[in-house]
C-alpha positions in Angstrom: 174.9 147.4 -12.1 175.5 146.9 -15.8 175.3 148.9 -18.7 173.4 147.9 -21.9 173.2 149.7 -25.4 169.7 150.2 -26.8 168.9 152.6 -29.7 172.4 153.5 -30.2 172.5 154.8 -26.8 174.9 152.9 -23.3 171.9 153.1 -20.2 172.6 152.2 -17.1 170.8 149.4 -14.9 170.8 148.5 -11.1 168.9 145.4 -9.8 168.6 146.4 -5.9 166.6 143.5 -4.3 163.5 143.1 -5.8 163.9 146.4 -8.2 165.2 146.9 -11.2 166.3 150.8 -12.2 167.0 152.2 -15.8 168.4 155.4 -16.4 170.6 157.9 -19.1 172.2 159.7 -16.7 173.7 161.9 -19.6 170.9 162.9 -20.8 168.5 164.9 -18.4 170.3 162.8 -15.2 166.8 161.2 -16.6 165.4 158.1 -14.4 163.8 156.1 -17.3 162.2 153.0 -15.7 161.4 151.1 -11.9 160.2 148.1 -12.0 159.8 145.4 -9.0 159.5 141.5 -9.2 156.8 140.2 -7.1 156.9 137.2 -4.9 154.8 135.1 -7.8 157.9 135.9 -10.4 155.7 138.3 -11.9 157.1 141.8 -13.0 154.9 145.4 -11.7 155.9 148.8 -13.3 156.4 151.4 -10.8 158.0 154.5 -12.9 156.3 153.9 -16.4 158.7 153.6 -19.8 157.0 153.9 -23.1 158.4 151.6 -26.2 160.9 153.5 -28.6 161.5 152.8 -32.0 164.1 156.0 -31.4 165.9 158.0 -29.0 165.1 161.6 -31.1 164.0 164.3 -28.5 164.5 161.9 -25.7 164.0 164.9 -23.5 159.9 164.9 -24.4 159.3 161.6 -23.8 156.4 160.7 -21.7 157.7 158.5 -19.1 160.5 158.2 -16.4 161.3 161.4 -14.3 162.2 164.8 -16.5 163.9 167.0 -14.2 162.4 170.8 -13.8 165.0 173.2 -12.7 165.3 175.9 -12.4 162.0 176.3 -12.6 159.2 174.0 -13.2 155.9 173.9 -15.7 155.0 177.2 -17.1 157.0 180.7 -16.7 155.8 184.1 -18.0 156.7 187.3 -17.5 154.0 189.8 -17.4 151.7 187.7 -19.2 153.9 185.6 -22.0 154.5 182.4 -21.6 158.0 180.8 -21.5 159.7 183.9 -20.5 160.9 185.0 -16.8 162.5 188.5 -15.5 164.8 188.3 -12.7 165.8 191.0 -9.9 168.2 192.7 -12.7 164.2 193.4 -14.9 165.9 191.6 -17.7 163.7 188.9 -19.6 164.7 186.4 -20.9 164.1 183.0 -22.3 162.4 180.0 -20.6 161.8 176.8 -22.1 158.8 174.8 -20.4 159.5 172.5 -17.7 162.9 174.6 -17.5 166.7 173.5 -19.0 167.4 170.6 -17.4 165.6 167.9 -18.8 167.2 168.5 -22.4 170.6 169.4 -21.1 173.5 167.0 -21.0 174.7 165.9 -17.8 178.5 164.9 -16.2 178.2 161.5 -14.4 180.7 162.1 -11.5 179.3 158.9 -9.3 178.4 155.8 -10.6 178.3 152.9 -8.5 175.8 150.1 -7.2 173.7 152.5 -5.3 172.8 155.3 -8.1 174.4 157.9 -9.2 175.0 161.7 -9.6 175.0 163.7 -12.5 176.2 167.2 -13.1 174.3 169.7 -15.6 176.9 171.4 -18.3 175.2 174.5 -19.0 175.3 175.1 -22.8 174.2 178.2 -24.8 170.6 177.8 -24.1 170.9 177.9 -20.5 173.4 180.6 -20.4 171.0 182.8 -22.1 168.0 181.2 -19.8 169.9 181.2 -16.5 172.6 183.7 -16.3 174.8 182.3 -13.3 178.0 180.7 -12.6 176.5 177.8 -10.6 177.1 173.6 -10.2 173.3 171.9 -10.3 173.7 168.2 -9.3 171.3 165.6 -9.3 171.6 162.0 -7.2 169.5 159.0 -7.2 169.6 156.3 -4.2 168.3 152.9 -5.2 166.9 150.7 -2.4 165.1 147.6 -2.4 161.8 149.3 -2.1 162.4 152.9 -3.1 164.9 155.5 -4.4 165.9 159.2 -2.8 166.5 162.0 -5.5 168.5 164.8 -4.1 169.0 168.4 -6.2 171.9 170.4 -5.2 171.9 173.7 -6.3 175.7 175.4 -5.7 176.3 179.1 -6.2 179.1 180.6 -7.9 178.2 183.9 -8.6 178.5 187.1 -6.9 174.7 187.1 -6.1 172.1 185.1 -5.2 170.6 182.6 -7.6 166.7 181.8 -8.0 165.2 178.8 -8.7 162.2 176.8 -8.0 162.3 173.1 -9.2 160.8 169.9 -9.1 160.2 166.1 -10.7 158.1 165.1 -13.0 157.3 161.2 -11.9 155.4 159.1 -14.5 154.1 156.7 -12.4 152.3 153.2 -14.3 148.4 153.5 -13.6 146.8 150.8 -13.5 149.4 148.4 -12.9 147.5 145.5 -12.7 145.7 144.3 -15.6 142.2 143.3 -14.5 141.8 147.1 -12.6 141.3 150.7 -14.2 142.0 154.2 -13.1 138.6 154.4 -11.5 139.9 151.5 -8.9 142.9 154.0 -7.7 143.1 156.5 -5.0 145.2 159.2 -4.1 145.1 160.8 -0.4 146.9 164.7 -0.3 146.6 166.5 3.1 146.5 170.3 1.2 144.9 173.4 2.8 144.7 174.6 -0.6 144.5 173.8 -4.2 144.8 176.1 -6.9 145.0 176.2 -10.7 147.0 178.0 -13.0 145.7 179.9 -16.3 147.6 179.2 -18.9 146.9 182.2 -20.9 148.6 184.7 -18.2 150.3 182.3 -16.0 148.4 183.4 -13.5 146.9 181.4 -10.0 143.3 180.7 -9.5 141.6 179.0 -7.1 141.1 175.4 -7.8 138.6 172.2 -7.1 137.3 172.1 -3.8 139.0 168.1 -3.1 138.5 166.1 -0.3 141.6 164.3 1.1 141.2 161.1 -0.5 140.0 160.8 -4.1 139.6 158.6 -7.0 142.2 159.3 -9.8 139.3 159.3 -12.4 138.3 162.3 -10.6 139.0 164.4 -13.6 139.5 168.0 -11.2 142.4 166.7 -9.8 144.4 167.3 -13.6 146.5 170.2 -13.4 145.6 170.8 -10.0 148.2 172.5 -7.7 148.0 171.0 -4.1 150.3 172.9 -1.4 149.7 174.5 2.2 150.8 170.6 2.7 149.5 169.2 5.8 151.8 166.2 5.4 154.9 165.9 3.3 153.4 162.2 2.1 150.7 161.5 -0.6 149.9 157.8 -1.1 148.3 156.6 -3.8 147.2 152.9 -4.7 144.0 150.2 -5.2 140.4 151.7 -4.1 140.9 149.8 -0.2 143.1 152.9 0.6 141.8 154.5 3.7 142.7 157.9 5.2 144.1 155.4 8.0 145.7 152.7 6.4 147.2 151.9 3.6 147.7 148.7 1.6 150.5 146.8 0.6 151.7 147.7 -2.5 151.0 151.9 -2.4 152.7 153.9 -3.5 154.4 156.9 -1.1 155.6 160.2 -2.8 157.3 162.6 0.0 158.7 165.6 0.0 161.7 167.0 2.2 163.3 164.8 4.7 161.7 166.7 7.6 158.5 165.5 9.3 157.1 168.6 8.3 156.4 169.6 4.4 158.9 172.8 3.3 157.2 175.8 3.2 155.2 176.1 -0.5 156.2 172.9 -1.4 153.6 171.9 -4.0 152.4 168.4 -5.5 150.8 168.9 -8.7 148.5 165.5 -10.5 148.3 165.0 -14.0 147.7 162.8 -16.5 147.0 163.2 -20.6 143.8 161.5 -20.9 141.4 158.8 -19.9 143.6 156.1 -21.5 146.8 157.2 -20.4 148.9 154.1 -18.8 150.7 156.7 -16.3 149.6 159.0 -13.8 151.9 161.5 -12.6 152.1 162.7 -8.8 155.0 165.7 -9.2 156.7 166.8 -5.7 157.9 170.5 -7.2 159.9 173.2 -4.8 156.9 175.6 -5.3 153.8 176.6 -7.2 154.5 177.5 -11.4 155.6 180.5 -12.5 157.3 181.2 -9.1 159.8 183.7 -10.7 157.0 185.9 -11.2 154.4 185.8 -8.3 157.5 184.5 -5.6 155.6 181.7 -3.7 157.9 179.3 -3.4 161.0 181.0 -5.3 164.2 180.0 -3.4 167.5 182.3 -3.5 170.7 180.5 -3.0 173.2 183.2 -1.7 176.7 183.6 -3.3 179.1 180.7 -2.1 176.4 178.6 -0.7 174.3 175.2 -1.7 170.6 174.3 -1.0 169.6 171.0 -1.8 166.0 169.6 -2.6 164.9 165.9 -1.4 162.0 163.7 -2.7 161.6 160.0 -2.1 159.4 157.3 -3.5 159.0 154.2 -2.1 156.5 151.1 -2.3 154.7 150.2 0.8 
């Protein structure tokens, strides 16, 4: 573990094995950068990191892991977008992707394994989100892999709501003499819907088979939960729907064998020539605050906690 200053900003790396992690934990508890040196010396990008000239709005920055709590992607409340109404039937304010990822954190663990960082609510989340509560976020670097645990603590006198999740840019294609088209991405779902973006509303989505090409351009925005499998897998065309190859990539949800109830991977990506592809492990489906699939309630006194790991095959 060292620290390094780039853009007038101290980051934080770890060199675990064969993988090599950057991250601001101060800003967004934000996982910036994965990378893993191969057996030939050369160097593969796992979680993709765009070139800066400058750290302004950080926080929208496509690349690395923005954190979505309390609640991910889009909220609305009876038709407008970015605003909720909680059990009280006051609405308020809701950024997208929630407060998290442009909130500063408290790094209260910091050693050669990861870290954990600790949200310090500020004006805009006290007027989003208003509960006494401790959100904490912790990483666990392996040679292969990395766990990212939320923990949601209440300290208020009622229960708090939230429905969160990552937002994983992963680096597609990551080998130079291959495209998107040579990718694909296997999700056990029962069901796949979309959301409107006008009215934040859920519609039913692409009919998918299990495993598909990530040039398949229905699977953007496309909401995959009823979760047969807590796992999606995604790498080079050979994947099979019974083996996998060396080098995929493994995106699971939960530490149980089986998927949490409503838990909900979404794929995206901004456009043909993107150099990412994001595979998002979220809590529930969007706009949970509203329509209450997937909406947790962490009662007064206790915590709930929220696992995804990632790990190379």
């Amino acid at each position: 573990m060292e620290k390094i200053t780039h853009l007038g900003e101290t980051l934080t790396r770890w060199r675990v094995g064969q993988s090599t992690f950057l991250a601001l934990p101060e800003k967004g508890a934000r996982l910036m950068n994965w990378n893993l040196t191969l057996g030939d010396g050369s160097v593969r990008d796992i979680i993709y990191w765009p070139e800066l000239t400058t750290f302004e709005n950080f926080y929208k920055v496509r690349g690395g892991n923005p954190i979505l709590f309390p609640f991910n992607a889009r909220t609305y409340d009876r038709g407008d977008i970015h605003f909720w109404r909680a059990d009280d039937d006051v609405r308020r304010p809701m950024p997208m992707h929630g407060l998290a990822r442009q909130a500063d954190f408290k790094v209260t663990r910091l050693d050669a394994g990861g870290f954990t960082a600790v949200m310090e609510p500020n004006d805009e989340s006290r007027a989003s989100y208003p509960y006494e509560f401790e959100f904490a976020v912790t990483y666990r670097f392996t040679p292969l892999g990395l766990s990212c645990e939320f923990a949601l603590t209440n300290h208020s006198g009622e229960p708090i709501p939230w429905s969160a999740g990552h937002h994983f840019y992963f680096t597609v294609p990551w080998n130079d003499a291959t495209k998107r088209s040579d990718y694909i991405i296997r999700i056990h779902a029962g069901t796949r819907l979309k959301q409107d973006f006008a009215t934040g509303q859920l519609t039913p989505g692409p009919a998918l088979k299990a495993v598909e090409s990530l040039s398949n351009p229905a699977l953007i925005d496309t909401l995959h939960t009823g979760l047969a499998s807590g796992e999606v897998v995604f790498g080079e065309r050979d994947l099979s729907g019974k083996r996998d190859r060396v080098g995929d990539i493994a995106v699971r949800v939960g530490t149980d064998k089986a998927p949490p109830l409503d838990a909900t991977f979404v794929t995206w990506t901004l456009d043909d020539d993107a150099p990412f592809y994001c595979v998002e492990p979220w809590m529930g489906l969007p706009n949970a605050a509203e329509h209450k699939r997937g909406l947790h309630f962490v009662k007064p006194g206790a915590t709930e906690r929220f696992t995804v790991s990632v790990r190379v095959k």
